[in-house]
Every structure is written in C-alpha cells, then in structure tokens.
C-alpha positions, 0 to 999 in steps of 0.5 A: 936390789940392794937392802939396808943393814938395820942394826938390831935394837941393843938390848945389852943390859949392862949400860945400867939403868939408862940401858934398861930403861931402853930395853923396855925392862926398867920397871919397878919389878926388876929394878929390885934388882942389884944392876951389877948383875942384871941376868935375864929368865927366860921361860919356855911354856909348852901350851899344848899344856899349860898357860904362857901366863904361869910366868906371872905367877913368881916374884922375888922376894922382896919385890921384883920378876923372876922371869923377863921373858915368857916364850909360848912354846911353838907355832911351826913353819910349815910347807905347802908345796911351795912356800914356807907358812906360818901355822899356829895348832889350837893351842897356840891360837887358843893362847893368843885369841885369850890374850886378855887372859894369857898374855896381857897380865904377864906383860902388864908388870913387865915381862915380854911375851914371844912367839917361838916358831919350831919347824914341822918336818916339812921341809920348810926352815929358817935355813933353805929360802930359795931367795929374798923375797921368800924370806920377806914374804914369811917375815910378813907372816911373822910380823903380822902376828906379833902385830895382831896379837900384841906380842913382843916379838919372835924366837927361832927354834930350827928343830924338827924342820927336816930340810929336803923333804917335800922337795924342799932346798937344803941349807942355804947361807943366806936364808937365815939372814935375809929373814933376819934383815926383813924381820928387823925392819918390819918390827924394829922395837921388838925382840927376835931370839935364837935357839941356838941349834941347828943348821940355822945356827951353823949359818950366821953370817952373810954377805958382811952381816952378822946375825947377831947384829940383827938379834937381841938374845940367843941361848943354848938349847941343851937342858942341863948344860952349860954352852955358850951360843957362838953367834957373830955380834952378841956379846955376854950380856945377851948369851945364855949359856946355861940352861935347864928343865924346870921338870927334869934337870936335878935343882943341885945342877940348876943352882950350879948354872945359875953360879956359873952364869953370874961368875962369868958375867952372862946375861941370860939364863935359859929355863924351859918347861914351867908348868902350872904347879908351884915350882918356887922351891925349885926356882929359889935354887936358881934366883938365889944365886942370880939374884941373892933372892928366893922365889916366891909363888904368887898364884 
C-alpha cells in the first residue's frame, strides 16, 4: 500500500521573525535575540542523574533562553523476542510522571522538551524493522508517549542497538524512514531529531524520500568536535555541526565551536551532560559568541 509523503514541518529559523513565530520559538525570551543569527541550544540531560528542568534554569543577560531544546537523555528501544518496544527506566518515567515539576516549567518560557530514544544492546533498532507496519506499530509507541506526556517531540540516538543479537535483522534501507513517514504523520506539529551516528544515519534515503524532509534537526554526535551531519534535505540552518560536553570539553575549545558555528552560518549548536550545578561561567564562553551575551544562572 502505497503512503503519502508528509513533508516535515519547516523549522528553518532564518525566514525571520515570521519563521520563528512558525517554529513555536517566537517568544519574548528568544526574541532577545539578534535574528541575523538565530542559533538554536540544545541540551542533553542524563536523568539517571539530574532533572530535564536544570535547562531553565540559564537565561542571557539581558533577557532571553539560553537553551531551546531540553532533551531527557534516554528511553531505550528495546526487543521482546518479536518486536521492537519502547521502554522508559525509572528515571525516565519518574521524569514525566512529575511533568508539573520536570518539564512544564521549561516549557512554560518556551523551551521544547524531547524524548531521546537510545538503543539497549537488544537487537532492536531504528535501522533493521522487518516491514512497514513494524515501523508503524513503534511510531505508535512513539506518539502515544509525546502524547500522554505532553512532550514536543522524539530525538533519535542509534547507539548501543547491537543489531543482529536476539535473532534481530540487520540494517535495513527502509527502516529508518518508513518509521520517519509514520512518526510525521501521527505528530505533525512536533519535533523529531537525528543524533547523527550509526547506522541509521548511514541509511538516509529511501524510496525517493529523503530523511531530512521528514526531520526538523540533526547534530553531531562526537563532544568536542566540529562535524557536519550529511542528512539528505537539512540545510544549514537545522545542522549542528559543533558539539561539546558541558562537563568534559575544556571552555577554550567550546568558545571556539560557538565562533565557528556563527561564521559559517549554523543553526544548532549541540551540548550534552548539563548537571545541576551552576555551569554559567562555562556556558558564557559559548553564548557569548552565539549571542554576544553571557549566561546568567537563575536557579
């Protein structure tokens, strides 16, 4: 049976202030921002640790968010001997059954809050559904929990998924966007992100369908590097090809992806592993060459 091609939302912030008032990303926080350069954060949180909500918590000075995007850092795919589920440890669940805590404040000045789904050595992956309506049947999953919880939307990490154990399949060309096409079109107004890494990322296109058409973001994976994700239908400003370690790449090579990320015109710049301890002397390093900004920590 054939499926239409949904187009991903266009979430390409250099339309100007009509662009960000599409994106859901017009509020009075960003619009502090200088739009000639309108650079999203990003920011992992591990919540076997620490709360989504610390990405509240920083502000520019002057008035403005230093971070867009709060991703609660993972639920797993999971394999049970013949599908693919999705499965939220304790902390995770913990997280979005205190939304009212974790999440709605975040999102109450605007920042988005996504679910990163990271394989569990398994077997089960975004690359190796056997068919179609495998991929459906998890983008079911998928929905239902943006859903439930309130979020705004999925990010994809293929780590860890160990394809072929349990009997599994191995990468396939179609899976990754098959499950694209039915995550779209079951939440259309969200976000879906790429982790750019794995063998998903190496299986982009499909069947004259372009991943990218489907997704909103995609950044690079490697902390301390500069890489640009090669994804089929993103441009430069949904790309990040600059990404640190809050807690482990030195502030001299931060400052330094954040230059380079403005002087080559990106759109995204990736942060991973923000804790709960007051890191804006850190992060000033970086928004003050996103955003000509320090950061300021509100607690």
């Amino acid at each position: 049976m054939s499926v239409p091609h949904i187009s991903r939302r266009r979430m390409l912030l250099g339309a100007g202030a009509a662009g960000l008032a599409a994106t859901g990303f017009a509020s009075a926080a960003n619009a502090a921002r200088p739009l000639a350069q309108p650079t999203l954060m990003t920011g992992y949180v591990e919540v076997n640790n620490y709360s989504v909500g610390n990405v509240a918590k920083y502000e520019l000075a002057g008035g403005g968010n230093v971070f867009d995007i709060g991703l609660i850092f993972a639920a797993n795919i999971n394999y049970d001997g013949q599908r693919a589920y999705l499965y939220n440890n304790p902390q995770v669940q913990a997280q979005l059954d205190a939304a009212d805590v974790h999440i709605r404040p975040a999102q109450a000045k605007g920042i988005k809050i996504l679910l990163s789904v990271l394989g569990n050595h398994q077997g089960a992956g975004f690359a190796n559904f056997p068919d179609r309506a495998a991929a459906e049947a998890f983008a079911d999953q998928l929905a239902d929990v943006v859903n439930r919880y309130g979020l705004d939307g999925i990010d994809f990490d293929d780590e860890w998924s160990n394809y072929g154990a349990n009997g599994t399949g191995q990468p396939n060309d179609f899976s990754f966007v098959y499950l694209l096409e039915a995550l779209r079109s079951r939440i259309p107004d969200k976000l879906i992100t790429l982790y750019f890494i794995g063998p998903t990322a190496e299986r982009l296109s499909y069947g004259g369908v372009n991943a990218g058409d489907l997704l909103d973001y995609a950044w690079n994976p490697y902390y301390g590097t500069w890489g640009v994700p090669d994804v089929p239908g993103l441009g430069k400003p949904a790309l990040a090809p600059a990404a640190i370690d809050i807690q482990g790449t030195s502030s001299s090579t931060a400052a330094s992806l954040a230059s380079r990320t403005v002087s080559q015109g990106y759109g995204v710049f990736n942060t991973y592993n923000l804790g709960s301890a007051d890191a804006s002397a850190y992060l000033s390093t970086v928004t003050r060459n996103l955003y000509g900004k320090a950061t300021v920590y509100t607690g």
